[in-house]
Backbone bond lengths (Angstrom), bond angles and torsions (degrees), N, CA, C in turn:
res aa  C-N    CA-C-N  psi(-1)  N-CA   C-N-CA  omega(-1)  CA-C   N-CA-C  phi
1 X - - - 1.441 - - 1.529 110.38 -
2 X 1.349 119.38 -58.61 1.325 122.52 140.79 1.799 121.99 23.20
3 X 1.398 84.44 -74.41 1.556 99.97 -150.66 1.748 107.57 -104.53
4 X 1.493 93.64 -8.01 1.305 92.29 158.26 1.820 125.00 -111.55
5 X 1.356 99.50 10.69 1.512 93.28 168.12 1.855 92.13 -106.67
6 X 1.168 121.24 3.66 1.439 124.69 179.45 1.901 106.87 -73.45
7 X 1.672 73.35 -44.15 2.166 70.74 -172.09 1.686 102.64 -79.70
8 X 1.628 114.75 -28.38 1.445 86.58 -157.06 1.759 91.90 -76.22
9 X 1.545 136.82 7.68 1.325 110.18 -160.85 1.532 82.22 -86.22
10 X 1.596 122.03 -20.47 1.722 122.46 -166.88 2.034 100.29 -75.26
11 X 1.015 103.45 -2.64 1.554 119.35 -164.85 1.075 117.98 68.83
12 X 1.591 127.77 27.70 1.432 121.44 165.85 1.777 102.64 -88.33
13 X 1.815 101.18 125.37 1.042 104.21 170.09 1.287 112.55 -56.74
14 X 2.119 109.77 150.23 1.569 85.99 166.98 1.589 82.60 -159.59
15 X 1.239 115.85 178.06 1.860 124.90 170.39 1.734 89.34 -143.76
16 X 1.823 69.73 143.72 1.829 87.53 167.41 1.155 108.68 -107.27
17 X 1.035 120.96 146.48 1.762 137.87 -162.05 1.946 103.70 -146.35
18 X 1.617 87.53 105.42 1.330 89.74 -179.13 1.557 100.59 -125.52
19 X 1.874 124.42 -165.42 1.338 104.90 166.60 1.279 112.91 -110.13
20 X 1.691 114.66 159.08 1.459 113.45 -178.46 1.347 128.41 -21.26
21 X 1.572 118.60 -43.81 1.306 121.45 173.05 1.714 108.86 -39.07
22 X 1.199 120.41 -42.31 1.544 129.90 -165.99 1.427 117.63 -70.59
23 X 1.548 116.65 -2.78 1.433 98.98 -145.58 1.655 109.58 -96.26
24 X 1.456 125.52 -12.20 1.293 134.44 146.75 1.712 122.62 -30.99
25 X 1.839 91.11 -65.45 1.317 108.59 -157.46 1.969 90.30 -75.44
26 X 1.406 127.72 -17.01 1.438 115.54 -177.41 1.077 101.81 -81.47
27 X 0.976 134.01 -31.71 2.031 146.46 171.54 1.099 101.50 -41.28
28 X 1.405 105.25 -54.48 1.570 97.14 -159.84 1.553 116.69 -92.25
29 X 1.423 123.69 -0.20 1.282 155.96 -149.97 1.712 97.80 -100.97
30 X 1.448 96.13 -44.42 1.028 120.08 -152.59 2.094 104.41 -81.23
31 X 1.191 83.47 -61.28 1.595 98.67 177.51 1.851 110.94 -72.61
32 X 1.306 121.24 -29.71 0.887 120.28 140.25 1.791 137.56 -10.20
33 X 1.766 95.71 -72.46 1.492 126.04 162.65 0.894 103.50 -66.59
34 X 1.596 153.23 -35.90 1.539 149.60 -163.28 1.210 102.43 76.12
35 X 1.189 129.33 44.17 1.703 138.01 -164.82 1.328 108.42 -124.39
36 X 1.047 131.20 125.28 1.990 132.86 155.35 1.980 97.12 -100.13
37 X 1.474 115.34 74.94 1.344 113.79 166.65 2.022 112.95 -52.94
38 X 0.910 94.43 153.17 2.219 78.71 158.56 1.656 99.22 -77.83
39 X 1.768 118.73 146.01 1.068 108.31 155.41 1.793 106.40 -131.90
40 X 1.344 111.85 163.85 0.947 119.35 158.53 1.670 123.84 -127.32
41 X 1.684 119.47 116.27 1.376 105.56 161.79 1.357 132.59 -97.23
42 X 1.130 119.28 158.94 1.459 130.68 -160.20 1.902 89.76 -115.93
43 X 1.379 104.04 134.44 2.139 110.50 161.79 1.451 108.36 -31.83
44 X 1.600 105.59 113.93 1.296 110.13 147.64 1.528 123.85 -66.57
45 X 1.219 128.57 160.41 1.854 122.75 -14.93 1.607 109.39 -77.50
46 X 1.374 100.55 159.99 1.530 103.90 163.40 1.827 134.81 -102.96
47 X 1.821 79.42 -28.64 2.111 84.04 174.04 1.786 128.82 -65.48
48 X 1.935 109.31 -14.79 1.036 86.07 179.88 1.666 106.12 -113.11
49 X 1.422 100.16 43.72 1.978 104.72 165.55 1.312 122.35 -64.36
50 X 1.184 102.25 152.95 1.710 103.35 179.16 1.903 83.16 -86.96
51 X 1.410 107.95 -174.48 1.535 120.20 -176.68 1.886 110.89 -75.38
52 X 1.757 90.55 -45.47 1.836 107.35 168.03 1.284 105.41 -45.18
53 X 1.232 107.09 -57.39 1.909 113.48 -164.66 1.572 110.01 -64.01
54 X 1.940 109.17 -42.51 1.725 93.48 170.96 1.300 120.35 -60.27
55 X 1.581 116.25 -30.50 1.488 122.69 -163.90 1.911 113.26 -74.56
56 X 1.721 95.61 -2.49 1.489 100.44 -175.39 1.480 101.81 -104.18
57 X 1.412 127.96 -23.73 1.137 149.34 -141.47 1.705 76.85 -102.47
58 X 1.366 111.46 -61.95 1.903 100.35 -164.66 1.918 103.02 -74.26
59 X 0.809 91.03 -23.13 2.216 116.14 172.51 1.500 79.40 -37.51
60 X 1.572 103.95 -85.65 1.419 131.83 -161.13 1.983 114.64 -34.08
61 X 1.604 98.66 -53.11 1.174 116.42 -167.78 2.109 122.25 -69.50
62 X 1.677 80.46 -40.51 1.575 105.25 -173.33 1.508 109.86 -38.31
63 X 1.105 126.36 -47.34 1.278 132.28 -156.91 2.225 98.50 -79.59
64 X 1.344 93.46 -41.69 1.696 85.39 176.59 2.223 105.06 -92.77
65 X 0.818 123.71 14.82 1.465 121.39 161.57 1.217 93.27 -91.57
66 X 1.337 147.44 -58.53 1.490 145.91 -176.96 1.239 118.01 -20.61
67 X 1.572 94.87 -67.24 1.524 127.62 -175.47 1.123 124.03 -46.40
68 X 1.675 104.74 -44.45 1.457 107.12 173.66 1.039 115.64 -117.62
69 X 1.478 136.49 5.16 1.423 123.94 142.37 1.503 118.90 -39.13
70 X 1.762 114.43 -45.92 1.297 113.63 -147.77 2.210 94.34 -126.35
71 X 1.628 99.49 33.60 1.559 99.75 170.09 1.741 86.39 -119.30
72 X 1.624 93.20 146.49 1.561 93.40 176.55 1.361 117.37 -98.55
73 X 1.419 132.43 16.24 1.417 130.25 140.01 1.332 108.24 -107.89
74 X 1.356 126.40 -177.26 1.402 132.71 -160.00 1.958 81.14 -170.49
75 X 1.340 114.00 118.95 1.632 126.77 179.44 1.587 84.64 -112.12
76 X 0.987 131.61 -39.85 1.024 110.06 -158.60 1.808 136.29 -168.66
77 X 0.883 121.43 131.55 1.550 107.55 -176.37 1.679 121.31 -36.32
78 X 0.925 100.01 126.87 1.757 84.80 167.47 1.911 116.08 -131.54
79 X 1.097 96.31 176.01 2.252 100.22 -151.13 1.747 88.76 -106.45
80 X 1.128 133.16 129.63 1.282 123.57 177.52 2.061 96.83 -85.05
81 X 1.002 91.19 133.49 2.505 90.63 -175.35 1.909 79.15 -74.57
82 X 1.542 87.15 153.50 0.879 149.95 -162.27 1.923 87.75 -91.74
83 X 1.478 97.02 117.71 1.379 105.38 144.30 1.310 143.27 -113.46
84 X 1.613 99.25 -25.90 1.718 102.84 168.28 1.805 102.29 -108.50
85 X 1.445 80.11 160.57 1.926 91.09 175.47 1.360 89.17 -80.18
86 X 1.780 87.60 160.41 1.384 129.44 -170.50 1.698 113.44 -69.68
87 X 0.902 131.58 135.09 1.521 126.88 -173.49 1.783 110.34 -51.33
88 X 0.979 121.89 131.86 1.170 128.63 141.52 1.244 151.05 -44.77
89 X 1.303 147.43 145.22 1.412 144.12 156.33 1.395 134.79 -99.46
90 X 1.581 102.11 24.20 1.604 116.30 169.37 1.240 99.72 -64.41
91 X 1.236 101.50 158.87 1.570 134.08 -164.79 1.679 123.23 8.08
92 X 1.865 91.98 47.27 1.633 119.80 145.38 1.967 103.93 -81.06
């Protein structure tokens, strides 16, 4: 969060893109900084993706990072939906 209210004060547009799990703790991260960054989250979790599943997951997302990289207000966080299910814990 940091480093993206760092660039936009330099005026580099930017969005933070974290995963759903995050989106409390960026709120509060956020207001913290006195910042409304754009964010976008992507379905938690992310560490146990196959490579296909990130590449569907950033697939998924691309089109709303665009959006609010290049809209000049930002109201609000938004969740990129979910196309693949969430990993499992079969045969843990």
């Amino acid at each position: 969060m940091h480093d993206i209210v760092n660039l936009e004060g330099l005026g580099v547009p930017s969005v933070f893109v974290a995963s759903s799990e995050f989106i409390e703790a960026a709120d509060a991260q956020a207001s913290a900084l006195g910042a409304d960054p754009a964010r976008v989250f992507v379905p938690h979790p992310i560490q146990d993706r196959t490579d296909d599943e990130l590449r569907t997951l950033a697939d998924d997302a691309v089109d709303q990072i665009l959006a609010a990289i290049t809209s000049p207000t930002i109201t609000s966080p938004t969740i990129a939906a979910p196309t693949i299910a969430a990993p499992t814990d079969e045969g843990a």
